[in-house]
N, C-alpha and C positions, 0 to 999 in steps of 0.2 A: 435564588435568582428567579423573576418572574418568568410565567411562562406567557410566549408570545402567541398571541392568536391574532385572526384575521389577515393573516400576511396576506398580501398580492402574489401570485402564484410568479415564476419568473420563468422562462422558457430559456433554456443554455440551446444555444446553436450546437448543430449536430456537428459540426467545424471543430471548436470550442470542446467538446466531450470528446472527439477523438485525440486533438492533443494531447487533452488530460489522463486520459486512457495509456496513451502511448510514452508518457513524463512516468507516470506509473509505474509501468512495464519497463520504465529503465530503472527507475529507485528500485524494483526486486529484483532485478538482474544485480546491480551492483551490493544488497546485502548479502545476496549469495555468493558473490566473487568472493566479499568480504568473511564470510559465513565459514567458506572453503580454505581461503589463508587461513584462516584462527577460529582451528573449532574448539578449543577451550575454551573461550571466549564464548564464543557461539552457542556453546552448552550450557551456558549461565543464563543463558536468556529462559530457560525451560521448554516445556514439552509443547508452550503455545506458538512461540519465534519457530521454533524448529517444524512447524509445521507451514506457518505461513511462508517459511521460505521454503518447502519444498516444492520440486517442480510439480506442475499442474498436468494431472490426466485425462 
């Protein structure tokens, strides 16, 4: 795959970022929910999933 250069820099609204931030913040709430029903499941993902879903301190 080529690498791209000289892109035009794009500015995201600070609007736009929080959204996305807060769409986020639901997608790991919910594999957590998920995480919690089925953690044998949840085990198979390995020692990296198990970490990104854990809660943040």
């Amino acid at each position: 795959m080529p690498e791209l250069t000289n892109l035009p820099r794009t500015i995201i609204p600070q609007e736009l970022m929080i959204a996305r931030l807060a769409q986020s913040e639901q997608m790991r709430e919910f594999f957590i929910q998920m995480r919690l029903q089925n953690p044998v499941l949840a085990n198979q993902g390995g020692e990296k999933v198990q970490n990104l879903l854990s809660p943040s301190t």
